[in-house]
N, C-alpha and C positions, 0 to 999 in steps of 0.2 A: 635442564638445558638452560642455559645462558646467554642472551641475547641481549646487548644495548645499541643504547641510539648513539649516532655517529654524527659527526659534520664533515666535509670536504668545505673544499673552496667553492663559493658561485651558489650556493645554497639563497632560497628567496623568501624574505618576509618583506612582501611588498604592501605597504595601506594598510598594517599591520596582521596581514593574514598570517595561519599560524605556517609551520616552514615547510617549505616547498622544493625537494621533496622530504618525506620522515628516511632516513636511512638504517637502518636494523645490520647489524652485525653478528652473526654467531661466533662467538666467544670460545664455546668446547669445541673439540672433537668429537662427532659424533655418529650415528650411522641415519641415512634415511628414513629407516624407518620410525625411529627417534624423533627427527624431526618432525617427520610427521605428524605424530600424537601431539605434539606443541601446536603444529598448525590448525589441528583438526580441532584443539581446545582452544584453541586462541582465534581460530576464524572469526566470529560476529566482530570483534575485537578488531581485526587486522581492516575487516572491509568499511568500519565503520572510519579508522586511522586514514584511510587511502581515500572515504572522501571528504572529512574533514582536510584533508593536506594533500589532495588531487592525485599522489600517486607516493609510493614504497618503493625504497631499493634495498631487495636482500641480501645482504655480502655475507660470505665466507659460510653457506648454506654447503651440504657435502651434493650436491646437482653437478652433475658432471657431462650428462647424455641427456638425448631426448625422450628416453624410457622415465630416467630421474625425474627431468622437468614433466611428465605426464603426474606419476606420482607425487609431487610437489603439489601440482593442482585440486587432483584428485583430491587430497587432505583436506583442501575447502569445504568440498560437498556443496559444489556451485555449477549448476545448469553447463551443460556446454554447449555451444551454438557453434557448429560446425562450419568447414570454409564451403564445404559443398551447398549447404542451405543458405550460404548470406549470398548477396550482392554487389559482393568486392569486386570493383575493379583491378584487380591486382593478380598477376599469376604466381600462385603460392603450390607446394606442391607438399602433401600429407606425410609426416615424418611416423607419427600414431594417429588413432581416431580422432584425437583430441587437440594434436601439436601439428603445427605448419610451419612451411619458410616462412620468414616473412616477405616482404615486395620482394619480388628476384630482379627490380630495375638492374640494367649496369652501375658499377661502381660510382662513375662519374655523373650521375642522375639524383639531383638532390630531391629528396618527397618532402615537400613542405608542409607545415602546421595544419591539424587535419583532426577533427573526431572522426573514429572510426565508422564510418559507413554511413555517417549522416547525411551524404547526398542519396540514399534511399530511405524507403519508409521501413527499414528492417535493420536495427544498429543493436549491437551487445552494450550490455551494461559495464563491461568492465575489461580490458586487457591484460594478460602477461605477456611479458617475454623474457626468454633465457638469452645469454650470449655462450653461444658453445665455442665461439670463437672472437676471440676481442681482435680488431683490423690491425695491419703493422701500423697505418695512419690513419688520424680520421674518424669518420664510423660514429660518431655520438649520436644517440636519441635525444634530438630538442623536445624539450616539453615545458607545455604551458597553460598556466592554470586561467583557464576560461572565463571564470566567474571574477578575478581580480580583475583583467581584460576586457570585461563587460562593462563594470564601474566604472574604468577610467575611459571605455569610450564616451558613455553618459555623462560626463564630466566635457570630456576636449571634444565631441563628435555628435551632439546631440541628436541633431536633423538627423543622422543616420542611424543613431541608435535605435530611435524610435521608429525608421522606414525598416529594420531588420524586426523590431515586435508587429509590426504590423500587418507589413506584408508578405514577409517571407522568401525564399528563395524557389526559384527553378533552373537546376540544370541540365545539363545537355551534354551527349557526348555520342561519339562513332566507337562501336565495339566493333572488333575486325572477326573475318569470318573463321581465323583460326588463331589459335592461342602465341601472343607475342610477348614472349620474356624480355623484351630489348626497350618494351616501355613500361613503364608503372601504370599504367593502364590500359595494358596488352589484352586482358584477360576476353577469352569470346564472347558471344550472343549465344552459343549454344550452355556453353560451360556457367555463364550467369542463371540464365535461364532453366537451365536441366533440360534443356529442349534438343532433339534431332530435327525438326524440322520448322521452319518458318512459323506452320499455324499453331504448334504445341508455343512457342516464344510468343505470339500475340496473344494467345489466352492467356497465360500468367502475367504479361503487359497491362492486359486490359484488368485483368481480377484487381490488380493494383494501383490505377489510375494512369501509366503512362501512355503516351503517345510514343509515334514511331514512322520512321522513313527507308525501307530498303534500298539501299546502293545498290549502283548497276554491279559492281565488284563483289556483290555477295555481305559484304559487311554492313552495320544496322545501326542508324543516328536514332535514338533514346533521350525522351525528355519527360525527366518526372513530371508527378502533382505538383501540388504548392508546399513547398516542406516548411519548417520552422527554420529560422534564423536563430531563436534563444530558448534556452529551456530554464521555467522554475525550477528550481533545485529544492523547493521546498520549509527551507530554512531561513528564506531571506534573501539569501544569495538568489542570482540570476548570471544563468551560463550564456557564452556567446556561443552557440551547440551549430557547428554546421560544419561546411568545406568548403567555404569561399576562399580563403587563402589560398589553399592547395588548388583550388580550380584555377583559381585568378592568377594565380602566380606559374601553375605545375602542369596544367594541364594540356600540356603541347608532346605532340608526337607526329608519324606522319600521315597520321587523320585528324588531328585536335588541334585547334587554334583555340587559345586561353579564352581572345577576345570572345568567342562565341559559346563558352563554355559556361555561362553563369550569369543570369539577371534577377532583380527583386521578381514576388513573385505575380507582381502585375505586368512582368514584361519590361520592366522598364530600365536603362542602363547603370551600373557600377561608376561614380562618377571615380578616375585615374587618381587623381591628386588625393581624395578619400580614400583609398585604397592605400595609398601610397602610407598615410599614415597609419593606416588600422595596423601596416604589416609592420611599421616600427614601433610603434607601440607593443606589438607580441613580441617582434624578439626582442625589443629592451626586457621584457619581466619572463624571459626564455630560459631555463636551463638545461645544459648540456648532457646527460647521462653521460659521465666518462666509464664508461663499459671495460669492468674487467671480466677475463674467462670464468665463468661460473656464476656471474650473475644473476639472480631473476630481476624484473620489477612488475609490481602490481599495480595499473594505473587506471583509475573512476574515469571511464568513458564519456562520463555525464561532465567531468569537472576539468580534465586536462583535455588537450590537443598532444599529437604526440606527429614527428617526423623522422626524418632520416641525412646526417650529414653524409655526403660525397668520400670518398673512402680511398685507401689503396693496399694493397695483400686482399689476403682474402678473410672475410668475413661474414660470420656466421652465425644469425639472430633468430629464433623459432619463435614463432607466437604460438597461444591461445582465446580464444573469447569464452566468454562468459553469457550466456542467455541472460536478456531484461527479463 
């Protein structure tokens, strides 16, 4: 099997990091299961590439369906960490045991720069996603490498870089009492929780440090521990690991006000003008995934943030995670 590295346009070697992302092209014709023995030999290889270079785009892989992209995965031989066991805010709905939608927001609903599920204490190590369908408009996955982002806030942001190592974050949010597809953070109290009832949702709350407020409406405002803001990556590097953006900027529905969604984790406020520039500073060293049909990408949880541009047709992204 035959496989080389590719460039497009918009590709990043920002502060000389290496390129962001690695792109992989299959070359042959070949069948699935072919590929697979490549992936299954070449895995230590592929996960070590993706977080050296925050994330992989496979093109011209023969992935066709959600069965395909299961065994795609599968070839890893990598933990899976199911939608049912995390704490996604997100209402995602099980294509296989292994494979999900991804956010079912409306089209017009942009999900902004985000590790996956670092607003709880329960985050995968690693993401795929397939595009079983590429948008008529639109539709790219931004993504952006954490740890160059970090550097350069230490540089232009300092006061804040070091109020993010130190103190950490706490968020907050209103989960509705039943599952709403119409926000990016629709998803229930029951459905997060595995809970039927109220007091089964407080014990797995409290096993985990949160706090909590019942609505008179039945729906349930959640506010973690103190999470981390950055994670060592072990190498040197240091990730800017969290969901401020996405809270700060996304987090509005018709129970969520952004402003109240996110403080350091002594309580203390987000200053506007800071924020203002954390979020240009990501999307300047941003890039776009131009999503064709048959896609995957492989993207280190630990090293990239990953989002969702505003769209039009219909389009069609399945995720999976990867168990830390």
């Amino acid at each position: 099997m035959q496989v080389s590295e590719i460039q497009v346009d918009g590709l990043r070697t920002d502060d000389g990091s290496s390129l962001f992302p690695l792109i992989l092209q299959c070359e042959d014709a070949l069948s699935l299961d072919g590929a697979a023995v490549w992936l299954t030999e070449n895995s230590d290889s592929l996960c070590r590439k993706a977080f050296d270079h925050g994330a992989i785009l496979f093109r011209g892989f023969p992935v066709q369906t959600a069965q395909d992209f299961d065994q795609f995965i599968a070839a890893f031989g990598l933990p899976n960490f199911t939608y049912e066991d995390s704490l996604s805010n997100a209402v995602r709905t099980n294509r296989t045991p292994r494979v999900f939608t991804a956010n079912e927001a409306p089209a017009d609903v942009s999900i902004f720069l985000h590790h996956e599920m670092a607003q709880t204490p329960i985050f995968p190590s690693k993401l795929f996603f397939f595009c079983e369908m590429a948008a008529q408009q639109g539709g790219a996955t931004p993504i952006c490498r954490s740890d160059v982002l970090f550097a350069r806030l230490k540089r232009e942001l300092p006061q804040f870089a070091a109020d993010c190592t130190t103190k950490g974050l706490l968020y907050s949010h209103i989960m509705p009492a039943a599952d709403d597809a119409a926000s990016g953070m629709g998803r229930s109290w029951q459905s997060t929780w595995k809970a039927t009832t109220p007091e089964q949702a407080e014990a797995r709350m409290s096993s985990l440090g949160y706090t909590w407020e019942w609505q008179s409406n039945g729906c349930l405002k959640v506010t973690t521990p103190r999470l981390p803001a950055v994670r060592d990556l072990g190498d040197g590097r240091t990730a800017f690991f969290n969901q401020l953006i996405a809270a700060f900027r996304g987090w509005k529905d018709v129970r969520n006000d952004p402003s109240k969604s996110i403080t350091f984790g002594d309580g203390s406020a987000l200053d506007k003008a800071v924020m203002a520039k954390v979020i240009e500073l990501a999307d300047e060293i941003s890039f776009d995934i131009p999503w064709q049909t048959g896609d995957v990408a492989l993207v280190d949880n630990y090293v990239a943030m990953h989002g969702r541009r505003t769209f039009t047709g219909t389009r069609k992204v399945l995720a999976s995670l990867v168990a830390s």
